[in-house]
NUTORKE-682548 format. One record per residue: residue in one letter; chain; x, y, z of N, C-alpha, C, CB in turn. Coordinates in Angstrom, 2 decimals, always signed. Glycine has a CB too. Layout:
<atoms>
rest,kette,npx,npy,npz,capx,capy,capz,cpx,cpy,cpz,cbpx,cbpy,cbpz
A,A,X,Y,Z,X,Y,Z,X,Y,Z,X,Y,Z
...
</atoms>
This chain:
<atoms>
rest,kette,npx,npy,npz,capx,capy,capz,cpx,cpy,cpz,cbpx,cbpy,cbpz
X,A,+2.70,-5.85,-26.84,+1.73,-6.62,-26.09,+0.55,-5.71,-25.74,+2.37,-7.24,-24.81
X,A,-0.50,-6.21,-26.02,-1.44,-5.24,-25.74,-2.24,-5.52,-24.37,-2.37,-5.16,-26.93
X,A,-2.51,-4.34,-23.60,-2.86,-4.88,-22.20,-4.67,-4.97,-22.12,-2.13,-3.68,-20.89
X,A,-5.15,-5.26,-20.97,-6.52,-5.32,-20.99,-6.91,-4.19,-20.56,-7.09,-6.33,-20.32
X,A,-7.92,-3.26,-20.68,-8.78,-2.28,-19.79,-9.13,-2.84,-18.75,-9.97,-1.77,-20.33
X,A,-9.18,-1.08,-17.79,-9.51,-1.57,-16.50,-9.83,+0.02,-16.05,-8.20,-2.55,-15.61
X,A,-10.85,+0.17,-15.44,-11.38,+1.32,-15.09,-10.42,+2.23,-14.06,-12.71,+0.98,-14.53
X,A,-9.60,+3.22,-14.07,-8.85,+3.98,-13.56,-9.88,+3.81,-12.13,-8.55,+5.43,-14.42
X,A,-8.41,+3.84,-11.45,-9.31,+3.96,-10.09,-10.12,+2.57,-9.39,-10.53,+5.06,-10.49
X,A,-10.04,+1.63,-10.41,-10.86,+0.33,-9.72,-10.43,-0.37,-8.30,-10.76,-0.89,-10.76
X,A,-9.62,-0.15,-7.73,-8.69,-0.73,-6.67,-9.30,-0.06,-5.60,-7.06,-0.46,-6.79
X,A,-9.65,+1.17,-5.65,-10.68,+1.91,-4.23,-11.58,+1.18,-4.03,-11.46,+3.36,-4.37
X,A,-12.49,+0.52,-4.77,-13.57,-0.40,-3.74,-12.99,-2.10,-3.94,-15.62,-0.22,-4.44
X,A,-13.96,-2.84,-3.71,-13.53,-4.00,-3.63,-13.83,-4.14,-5.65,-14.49,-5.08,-2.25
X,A,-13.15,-5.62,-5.99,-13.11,-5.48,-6.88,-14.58,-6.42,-7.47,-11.75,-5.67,-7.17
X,A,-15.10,-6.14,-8.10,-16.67,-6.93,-8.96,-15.60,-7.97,-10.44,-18.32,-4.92,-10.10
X,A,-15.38,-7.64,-11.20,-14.87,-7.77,-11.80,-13.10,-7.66,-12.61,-15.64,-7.54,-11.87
X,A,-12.23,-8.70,-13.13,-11.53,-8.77,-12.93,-11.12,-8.69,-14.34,-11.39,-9.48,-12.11
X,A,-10.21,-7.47,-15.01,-9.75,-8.15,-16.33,-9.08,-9.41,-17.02,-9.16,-7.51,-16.65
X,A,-9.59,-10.14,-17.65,-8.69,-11.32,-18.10,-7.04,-11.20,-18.38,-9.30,-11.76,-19.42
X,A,-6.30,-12.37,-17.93,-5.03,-12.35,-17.23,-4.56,-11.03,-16.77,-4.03,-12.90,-18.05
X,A,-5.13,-10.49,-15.65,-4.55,-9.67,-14.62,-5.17,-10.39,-13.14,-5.02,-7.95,-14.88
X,A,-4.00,-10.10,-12.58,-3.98,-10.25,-11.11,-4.38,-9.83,-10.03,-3.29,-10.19,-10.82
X,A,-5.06,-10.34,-8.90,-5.76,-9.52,-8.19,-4.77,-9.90,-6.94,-7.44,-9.76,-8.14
X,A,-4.25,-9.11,-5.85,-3.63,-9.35,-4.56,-4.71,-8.58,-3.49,-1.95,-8.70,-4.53
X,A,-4.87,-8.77,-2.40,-5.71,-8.40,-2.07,-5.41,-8.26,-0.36,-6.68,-9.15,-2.68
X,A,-4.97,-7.58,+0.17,-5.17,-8.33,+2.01,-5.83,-6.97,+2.75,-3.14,-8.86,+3.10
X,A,-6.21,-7.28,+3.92,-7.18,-6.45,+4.84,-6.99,-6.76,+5.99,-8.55,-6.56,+4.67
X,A,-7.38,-5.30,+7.27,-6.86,-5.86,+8.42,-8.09,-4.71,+9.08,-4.92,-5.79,+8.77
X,A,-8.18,-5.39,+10.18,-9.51,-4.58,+10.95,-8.68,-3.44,+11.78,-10.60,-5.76,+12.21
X,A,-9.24,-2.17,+12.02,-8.52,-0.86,+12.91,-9.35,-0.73,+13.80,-8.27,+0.61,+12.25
X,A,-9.16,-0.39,+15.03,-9.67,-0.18,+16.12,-10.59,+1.05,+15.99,-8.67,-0.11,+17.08
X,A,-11.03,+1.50,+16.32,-11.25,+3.06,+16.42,-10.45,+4.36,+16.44,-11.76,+3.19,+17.35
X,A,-10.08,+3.61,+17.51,-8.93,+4.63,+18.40,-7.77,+4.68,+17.29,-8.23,+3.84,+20.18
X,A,-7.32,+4.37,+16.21,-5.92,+4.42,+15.52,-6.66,+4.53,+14.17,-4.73,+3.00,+15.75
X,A,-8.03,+4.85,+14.09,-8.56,+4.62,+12.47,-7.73,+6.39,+11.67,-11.08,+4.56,+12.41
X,A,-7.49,+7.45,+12.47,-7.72,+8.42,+12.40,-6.02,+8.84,+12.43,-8.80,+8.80,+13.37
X,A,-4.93,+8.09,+12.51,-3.47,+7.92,+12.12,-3.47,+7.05,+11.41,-2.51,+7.69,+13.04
X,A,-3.90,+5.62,+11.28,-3.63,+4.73,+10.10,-4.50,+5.42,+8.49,-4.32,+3.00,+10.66
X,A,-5.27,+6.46,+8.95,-5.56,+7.21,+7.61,-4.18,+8.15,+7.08,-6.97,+8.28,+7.89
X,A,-3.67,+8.70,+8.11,-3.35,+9.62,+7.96,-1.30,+9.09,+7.03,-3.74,+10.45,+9.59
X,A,-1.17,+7.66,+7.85,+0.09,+7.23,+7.31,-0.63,+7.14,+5.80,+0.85,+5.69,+8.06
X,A,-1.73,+6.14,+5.59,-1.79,+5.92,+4.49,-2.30,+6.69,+3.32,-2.18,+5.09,+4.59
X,A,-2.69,+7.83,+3.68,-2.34,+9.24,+2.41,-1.33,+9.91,+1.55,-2.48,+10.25,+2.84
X,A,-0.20,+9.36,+2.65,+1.57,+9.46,+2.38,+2.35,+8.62,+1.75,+2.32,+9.45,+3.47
X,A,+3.06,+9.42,+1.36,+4.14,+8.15,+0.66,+4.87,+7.78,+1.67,+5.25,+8.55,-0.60
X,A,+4.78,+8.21,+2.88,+5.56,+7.35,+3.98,+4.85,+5.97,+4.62,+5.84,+8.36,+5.24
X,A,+3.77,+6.16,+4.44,+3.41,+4.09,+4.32,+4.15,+3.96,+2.90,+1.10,+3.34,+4.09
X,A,+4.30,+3.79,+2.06,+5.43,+2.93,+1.27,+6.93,+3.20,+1.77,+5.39,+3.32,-0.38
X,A,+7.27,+3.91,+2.15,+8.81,+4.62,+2.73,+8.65,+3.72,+3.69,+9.06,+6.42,+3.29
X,A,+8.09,+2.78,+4.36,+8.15,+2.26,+5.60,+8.23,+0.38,+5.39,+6.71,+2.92,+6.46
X,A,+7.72,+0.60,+4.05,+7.76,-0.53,+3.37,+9.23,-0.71,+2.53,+6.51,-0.53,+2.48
X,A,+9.86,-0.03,+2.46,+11.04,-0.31,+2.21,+11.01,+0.78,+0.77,+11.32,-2.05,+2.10
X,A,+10.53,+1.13,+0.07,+10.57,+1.88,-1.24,+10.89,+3.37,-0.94,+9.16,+1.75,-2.03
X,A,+11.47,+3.58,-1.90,+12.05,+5.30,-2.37,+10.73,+6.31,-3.47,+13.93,+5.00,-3.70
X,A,+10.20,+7.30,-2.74,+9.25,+7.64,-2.97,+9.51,+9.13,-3.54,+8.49,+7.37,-1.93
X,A,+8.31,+9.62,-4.55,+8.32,+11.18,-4.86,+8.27,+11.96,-3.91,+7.34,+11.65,-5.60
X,A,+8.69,+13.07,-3.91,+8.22,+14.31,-2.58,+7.10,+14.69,-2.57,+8.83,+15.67,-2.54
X,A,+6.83,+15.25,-1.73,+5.36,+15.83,-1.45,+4.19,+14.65,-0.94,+4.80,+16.57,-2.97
X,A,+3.33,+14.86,-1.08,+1.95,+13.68,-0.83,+1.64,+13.85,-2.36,+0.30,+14.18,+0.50
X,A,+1.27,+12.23,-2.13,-0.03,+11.80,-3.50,-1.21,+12.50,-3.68,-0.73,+10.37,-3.36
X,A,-1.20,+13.03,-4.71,-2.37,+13.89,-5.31,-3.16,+13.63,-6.50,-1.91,+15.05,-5.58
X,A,-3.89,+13.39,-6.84,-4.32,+13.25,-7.83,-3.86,+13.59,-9.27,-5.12,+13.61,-7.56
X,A,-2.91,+12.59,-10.01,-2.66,+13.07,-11.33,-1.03,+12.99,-11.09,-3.42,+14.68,-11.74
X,A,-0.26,+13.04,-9.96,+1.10,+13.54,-9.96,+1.41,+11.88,-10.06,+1.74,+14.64,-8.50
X,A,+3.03,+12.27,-11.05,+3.50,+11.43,-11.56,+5.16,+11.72,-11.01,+3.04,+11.44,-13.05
X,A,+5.59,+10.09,-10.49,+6.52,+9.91,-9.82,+7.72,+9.09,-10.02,+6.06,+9.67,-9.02
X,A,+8.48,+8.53,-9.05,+9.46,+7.26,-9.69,+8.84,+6.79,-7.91,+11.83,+7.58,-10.29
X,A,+8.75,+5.46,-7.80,+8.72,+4.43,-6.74,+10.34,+3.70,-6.74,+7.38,+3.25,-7.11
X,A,+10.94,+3.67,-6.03,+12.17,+2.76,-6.16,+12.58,+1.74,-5.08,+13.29,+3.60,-6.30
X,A,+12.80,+0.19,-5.65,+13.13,-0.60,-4.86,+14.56,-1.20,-4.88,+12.25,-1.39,-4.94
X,A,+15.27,-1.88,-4.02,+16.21,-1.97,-4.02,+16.24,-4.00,-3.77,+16.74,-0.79,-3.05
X,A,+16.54,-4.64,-4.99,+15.98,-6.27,-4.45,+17.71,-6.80,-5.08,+13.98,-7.25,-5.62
X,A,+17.77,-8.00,-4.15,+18.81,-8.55,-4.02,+20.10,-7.43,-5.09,+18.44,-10.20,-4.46
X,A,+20.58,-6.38,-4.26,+21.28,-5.52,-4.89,+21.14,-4.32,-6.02,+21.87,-6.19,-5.19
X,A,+19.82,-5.02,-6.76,+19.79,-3.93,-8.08,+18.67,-3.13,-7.53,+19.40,-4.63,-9.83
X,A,+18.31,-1.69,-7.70,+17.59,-1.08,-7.65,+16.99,-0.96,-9.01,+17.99,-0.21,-7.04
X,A,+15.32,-0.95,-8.08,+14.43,-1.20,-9.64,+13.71,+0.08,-9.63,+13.15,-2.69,-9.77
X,A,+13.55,+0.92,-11.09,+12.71,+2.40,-10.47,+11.60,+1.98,-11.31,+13.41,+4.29,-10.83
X,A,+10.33,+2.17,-10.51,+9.17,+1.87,-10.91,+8.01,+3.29,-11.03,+8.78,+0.74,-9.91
X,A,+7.97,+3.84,-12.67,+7.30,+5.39,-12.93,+5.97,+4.51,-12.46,+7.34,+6.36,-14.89
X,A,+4.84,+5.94,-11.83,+3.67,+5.72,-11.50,+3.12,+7.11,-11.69,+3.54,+5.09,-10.18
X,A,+1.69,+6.97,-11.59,+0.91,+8.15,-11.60,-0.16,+7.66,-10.76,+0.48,+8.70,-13.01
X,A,-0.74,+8.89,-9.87,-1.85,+8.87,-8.76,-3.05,+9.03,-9.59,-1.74,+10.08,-7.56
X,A,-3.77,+8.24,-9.32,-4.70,+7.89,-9.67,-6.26,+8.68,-8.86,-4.37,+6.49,-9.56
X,A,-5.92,+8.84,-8.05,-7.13,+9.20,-6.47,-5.83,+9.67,-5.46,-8.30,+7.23,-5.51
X,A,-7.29,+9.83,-4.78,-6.17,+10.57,-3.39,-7.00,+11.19,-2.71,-4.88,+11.77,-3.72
X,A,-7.28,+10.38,-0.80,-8.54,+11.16,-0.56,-8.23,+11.41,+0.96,-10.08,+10.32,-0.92
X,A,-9.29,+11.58,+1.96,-8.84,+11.54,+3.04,-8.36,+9.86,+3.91,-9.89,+12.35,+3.62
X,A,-8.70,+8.77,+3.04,-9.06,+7.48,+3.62,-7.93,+6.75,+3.24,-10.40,+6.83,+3.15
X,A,-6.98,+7.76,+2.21,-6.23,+6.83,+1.22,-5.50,+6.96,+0.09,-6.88,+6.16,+0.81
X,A,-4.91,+6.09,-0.65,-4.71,+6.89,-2.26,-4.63,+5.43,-3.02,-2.91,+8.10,-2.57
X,A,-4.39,+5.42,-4.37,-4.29,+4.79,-5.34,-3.37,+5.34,-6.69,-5.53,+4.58,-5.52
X,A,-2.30,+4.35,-6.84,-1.82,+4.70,-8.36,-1.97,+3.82,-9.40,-0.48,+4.94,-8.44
X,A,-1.68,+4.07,-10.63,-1.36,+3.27,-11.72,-0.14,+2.78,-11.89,-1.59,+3.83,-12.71
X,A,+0.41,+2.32,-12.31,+1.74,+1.71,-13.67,+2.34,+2.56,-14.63,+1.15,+0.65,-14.79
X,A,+3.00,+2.87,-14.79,+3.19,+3.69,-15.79,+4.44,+3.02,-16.91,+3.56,+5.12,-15.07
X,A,+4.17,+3.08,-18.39,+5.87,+2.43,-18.63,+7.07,+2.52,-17.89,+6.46,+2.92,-19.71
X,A,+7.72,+1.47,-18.71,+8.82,+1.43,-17.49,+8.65,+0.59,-16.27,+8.98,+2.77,-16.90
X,A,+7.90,+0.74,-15.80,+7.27,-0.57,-14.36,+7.15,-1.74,-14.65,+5.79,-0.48,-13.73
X,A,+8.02,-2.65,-13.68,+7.59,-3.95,-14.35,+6.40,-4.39,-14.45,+8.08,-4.90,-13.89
X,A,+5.15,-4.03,-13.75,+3.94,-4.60,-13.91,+2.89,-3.21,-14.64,+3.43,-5.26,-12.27
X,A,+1.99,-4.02,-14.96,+1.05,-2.69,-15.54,-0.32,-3.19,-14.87,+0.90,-2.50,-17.57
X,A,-0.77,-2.26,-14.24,-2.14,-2.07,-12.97,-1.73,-1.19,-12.11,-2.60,-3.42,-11.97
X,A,-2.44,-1.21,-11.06,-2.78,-0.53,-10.42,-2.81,-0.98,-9.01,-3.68,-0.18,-10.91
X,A,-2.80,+0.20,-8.07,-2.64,-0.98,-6.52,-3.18,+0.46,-5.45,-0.23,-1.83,-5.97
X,A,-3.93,+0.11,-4.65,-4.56,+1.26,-3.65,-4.13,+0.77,-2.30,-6.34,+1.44,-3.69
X,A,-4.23,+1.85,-1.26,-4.10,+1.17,+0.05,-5.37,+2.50,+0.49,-2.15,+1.06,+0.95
X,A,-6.45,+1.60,+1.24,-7.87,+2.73,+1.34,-8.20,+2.11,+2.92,-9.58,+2.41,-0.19
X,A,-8.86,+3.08,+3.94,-8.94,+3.06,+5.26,-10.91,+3.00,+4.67,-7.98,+4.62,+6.35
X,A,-11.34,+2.13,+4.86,-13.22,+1.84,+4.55,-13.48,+1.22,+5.52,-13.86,+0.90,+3.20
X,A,-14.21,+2.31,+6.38,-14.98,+2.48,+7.55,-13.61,+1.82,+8.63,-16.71,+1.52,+7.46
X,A,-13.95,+0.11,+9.45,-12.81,+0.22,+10.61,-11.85,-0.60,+9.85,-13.19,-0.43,+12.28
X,A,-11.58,-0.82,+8.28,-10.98,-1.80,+7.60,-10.06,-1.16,+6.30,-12.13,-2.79,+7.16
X,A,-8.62,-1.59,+7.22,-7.78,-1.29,+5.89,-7.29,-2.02,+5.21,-6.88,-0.67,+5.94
X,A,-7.38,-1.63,+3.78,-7.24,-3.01,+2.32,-6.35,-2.32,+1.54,-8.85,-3.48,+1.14
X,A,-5.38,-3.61,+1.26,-4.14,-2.88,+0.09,-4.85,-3.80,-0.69,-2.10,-3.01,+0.21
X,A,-4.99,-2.97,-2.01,-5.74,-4.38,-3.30,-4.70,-3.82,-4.34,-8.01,-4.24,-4.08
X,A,-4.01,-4.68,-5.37,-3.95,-4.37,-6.50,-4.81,-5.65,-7.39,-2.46,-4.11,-6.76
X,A,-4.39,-4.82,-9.22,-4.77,-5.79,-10.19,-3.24,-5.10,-10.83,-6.56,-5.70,-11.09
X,A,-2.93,-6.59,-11.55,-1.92,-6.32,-12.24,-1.46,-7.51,-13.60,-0.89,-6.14,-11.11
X,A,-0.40,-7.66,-13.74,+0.38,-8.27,-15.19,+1.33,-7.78,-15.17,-0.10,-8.08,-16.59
X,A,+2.51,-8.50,-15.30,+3.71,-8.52,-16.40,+3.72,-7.50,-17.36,+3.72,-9.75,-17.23
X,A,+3.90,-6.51,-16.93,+4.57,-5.39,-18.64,+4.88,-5.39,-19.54,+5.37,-4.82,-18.93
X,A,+5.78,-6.52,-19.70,+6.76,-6.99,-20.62,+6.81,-8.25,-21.06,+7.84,-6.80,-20.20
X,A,+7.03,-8.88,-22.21,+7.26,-10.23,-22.42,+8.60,-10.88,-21.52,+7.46,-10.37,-23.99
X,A,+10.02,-9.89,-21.01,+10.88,-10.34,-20.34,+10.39,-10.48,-18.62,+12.03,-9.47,-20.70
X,A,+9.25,-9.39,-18.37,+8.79,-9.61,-16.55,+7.92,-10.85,-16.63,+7.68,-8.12,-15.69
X,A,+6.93,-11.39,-18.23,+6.34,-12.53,-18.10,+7.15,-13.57,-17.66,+5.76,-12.83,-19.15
X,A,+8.32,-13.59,-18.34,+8.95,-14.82,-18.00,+9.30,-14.89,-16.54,+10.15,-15.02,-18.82
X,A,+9.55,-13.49,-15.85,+9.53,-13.78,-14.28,+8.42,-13.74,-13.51,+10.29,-12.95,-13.61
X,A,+7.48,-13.80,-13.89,+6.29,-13.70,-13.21,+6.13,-14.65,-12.28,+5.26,-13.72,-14.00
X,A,+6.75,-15.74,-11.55,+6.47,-16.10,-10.42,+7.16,-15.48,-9.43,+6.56,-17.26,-10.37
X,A,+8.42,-14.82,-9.66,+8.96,-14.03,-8.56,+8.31,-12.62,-8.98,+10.72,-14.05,-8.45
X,A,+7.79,-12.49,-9.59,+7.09,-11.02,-9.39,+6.17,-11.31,-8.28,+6.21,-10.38,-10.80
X,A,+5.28,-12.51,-8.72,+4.14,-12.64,-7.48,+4.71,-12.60,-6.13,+3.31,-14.04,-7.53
X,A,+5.86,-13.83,-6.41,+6.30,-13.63,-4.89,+6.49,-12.41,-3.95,+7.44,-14.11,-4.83
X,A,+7.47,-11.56,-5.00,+7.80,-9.97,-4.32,+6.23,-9.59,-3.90,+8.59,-8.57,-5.69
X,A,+5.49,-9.68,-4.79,+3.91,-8.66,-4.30,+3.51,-9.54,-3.28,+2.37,-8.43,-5.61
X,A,+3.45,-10.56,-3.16,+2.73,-11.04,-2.05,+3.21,-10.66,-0.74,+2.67,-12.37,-2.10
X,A,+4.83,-10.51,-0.35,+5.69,-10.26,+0.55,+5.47,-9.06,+0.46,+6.94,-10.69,+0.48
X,A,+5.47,-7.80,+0.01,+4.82,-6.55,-0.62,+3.48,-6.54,+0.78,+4.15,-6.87,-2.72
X,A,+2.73,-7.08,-0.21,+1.54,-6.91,+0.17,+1.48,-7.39,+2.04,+0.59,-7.83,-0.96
X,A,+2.22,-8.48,+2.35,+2.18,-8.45,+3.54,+2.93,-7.63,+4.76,+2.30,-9.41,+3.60
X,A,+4.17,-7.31,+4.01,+4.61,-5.86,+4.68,+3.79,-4.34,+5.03,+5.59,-5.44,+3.79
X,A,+2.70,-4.16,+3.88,+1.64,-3.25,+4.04,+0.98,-3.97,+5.59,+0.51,-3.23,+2.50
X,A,+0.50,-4.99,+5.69,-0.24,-5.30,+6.87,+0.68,-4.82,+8.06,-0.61,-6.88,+6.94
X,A,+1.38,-5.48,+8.06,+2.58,-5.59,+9.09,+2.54,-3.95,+9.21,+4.26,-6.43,+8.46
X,A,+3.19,-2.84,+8.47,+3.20,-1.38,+9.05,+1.73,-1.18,+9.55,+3.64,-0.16,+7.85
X,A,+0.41,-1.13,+8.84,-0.68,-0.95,+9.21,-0.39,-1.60,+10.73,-1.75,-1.52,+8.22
X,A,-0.91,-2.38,+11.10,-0.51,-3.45,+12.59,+0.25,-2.87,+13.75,+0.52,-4.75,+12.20
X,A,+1.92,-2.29,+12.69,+2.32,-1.72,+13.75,+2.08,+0.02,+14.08,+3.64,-2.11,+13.69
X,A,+1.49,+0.50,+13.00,+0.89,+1.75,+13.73,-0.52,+1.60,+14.63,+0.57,+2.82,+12.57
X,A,-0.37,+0.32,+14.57,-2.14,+0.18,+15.16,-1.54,+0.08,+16.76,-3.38,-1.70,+14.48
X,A,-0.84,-0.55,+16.74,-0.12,-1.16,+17.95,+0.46,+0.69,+18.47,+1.47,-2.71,+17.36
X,A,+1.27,+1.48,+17.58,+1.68,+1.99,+18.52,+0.91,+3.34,+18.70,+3.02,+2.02,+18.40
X,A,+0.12,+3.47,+18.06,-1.50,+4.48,+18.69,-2.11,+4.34,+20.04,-2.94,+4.09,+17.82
X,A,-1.89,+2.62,+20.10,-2.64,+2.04,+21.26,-1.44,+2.57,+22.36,-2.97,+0.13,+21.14
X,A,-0.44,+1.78,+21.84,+0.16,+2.21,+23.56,+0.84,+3.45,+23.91,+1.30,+1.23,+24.09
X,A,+0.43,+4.73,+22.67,+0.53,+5.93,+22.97,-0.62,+6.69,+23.51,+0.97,+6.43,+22.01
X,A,-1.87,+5.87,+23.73,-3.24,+6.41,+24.26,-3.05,+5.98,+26.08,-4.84,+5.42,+23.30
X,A,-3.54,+7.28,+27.29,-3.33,+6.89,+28.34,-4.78,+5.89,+28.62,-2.96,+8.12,+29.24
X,A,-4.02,+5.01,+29.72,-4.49,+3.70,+30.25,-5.62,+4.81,+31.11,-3.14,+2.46,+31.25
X,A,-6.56,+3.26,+31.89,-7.64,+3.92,+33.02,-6.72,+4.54,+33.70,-8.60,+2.94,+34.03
X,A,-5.47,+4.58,+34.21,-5.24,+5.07,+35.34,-4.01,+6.45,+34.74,-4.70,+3.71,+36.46
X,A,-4.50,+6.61,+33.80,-3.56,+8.17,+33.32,-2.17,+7.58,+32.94,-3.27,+9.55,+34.85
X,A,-1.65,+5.91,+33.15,-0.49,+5.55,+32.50,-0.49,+4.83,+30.88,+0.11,+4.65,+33.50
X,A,+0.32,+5.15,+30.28,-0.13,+5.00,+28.44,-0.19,+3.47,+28.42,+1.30,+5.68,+27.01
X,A,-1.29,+2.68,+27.57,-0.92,+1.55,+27.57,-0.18,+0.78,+27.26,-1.32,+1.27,+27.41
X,A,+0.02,-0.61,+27.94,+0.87,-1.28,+27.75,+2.05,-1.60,+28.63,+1.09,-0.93,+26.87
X,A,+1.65,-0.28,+29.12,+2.63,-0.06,+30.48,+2.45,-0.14,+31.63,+3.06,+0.91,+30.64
X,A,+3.30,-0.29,+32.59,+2.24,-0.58,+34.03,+3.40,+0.29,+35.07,+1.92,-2.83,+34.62
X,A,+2.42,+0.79,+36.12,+3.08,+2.02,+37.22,+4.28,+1.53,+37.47,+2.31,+2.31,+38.76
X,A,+5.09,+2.09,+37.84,+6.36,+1.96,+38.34,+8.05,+1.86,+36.98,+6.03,+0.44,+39.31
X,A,+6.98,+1.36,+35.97,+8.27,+0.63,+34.67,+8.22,+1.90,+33.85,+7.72,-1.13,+33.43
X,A,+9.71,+1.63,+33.66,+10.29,+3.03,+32.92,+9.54,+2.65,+31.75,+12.16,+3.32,+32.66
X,A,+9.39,+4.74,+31.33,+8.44,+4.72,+29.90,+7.34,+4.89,+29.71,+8.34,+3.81,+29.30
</atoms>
């Protein structure tokens, strides 16, 4: 099966153009100020995906390093090879690599007070075409679990910052914590 081109790296900005039959997923969530500067810092790591439920390479994403991603869905573990694509202070991005059920690419990037998980993707295989509606499904649930960790590090930046009155927010004088 031959796949479409797509400019390495296209998933860091928003997308202009879309290769024919590939997929675009896309979600975004606004950061405060105050948490822009840890929600960068999860999402440079492979521990925003570790948090998302996946089994990740060691070290941080770097540009060029090539890994296994591994998920674990209704019992079977699926190992999904990738290679980093980018890798900056705001963020990173990989590719697909054989072997993965999908072939594209998928970034999670901190741009300016707004963080966006985007991929583009396809079916790998003539056997993942035929599952391609539960592929979407998984990415979409995927993709909304990225919000959800983003959210909750947003949340707990906030109520690790002290309140007007020197107590951390969220909390109020007297209550344990």
């Amino acid at each position: 099966m031959a796949f479409p081109r797509y400019e390495r790296g296209a998933t860091r900005h928003p997308l202009v153009r879309v290769p024919a039959g590939m997929r675009v997923d896309e979600r975004s969530l606004p950061v405060p100020s105050d948490a822009q500067d840890g929600v960068a810092a999860l999402i440079r790591s492979w521990e925003f995906k570790r948090r998302v439920g996946f089994g990740t390479p060691e070290g941080s994403p770097t540009a060029g390093h090539e890994g296994l991603l591994s998920k674990r869905v209704l019992g079977v573990l699926f190992r999904e090879p990738v290679r980093v694509v980018w890798a900056a202070e705001n963020g990173f991005g990989y590719e697909t690599m054989p072997g993965h059920p999908l072939y594209g690419e998928e970034s999670f990037v901190l741009d300016g007070a707004v963080f966006t998980a985007r991929s583009i993707s396809m079916p790998a295989t003539l056997g993942w075409r035929l599952l391609a509606p539960a592929l979407r499904l998984l990415q979409r649930s995927t993709h909304a679990r990225y919000i959800r960790v983003v959210s909750d590090e947003v949340a707990r930046i906030s109520d690790s910052r002290p309140g007007p009155l020197g107590h951390r927010s969220g909390h109020r004088p007297g209550d344990p914590g």
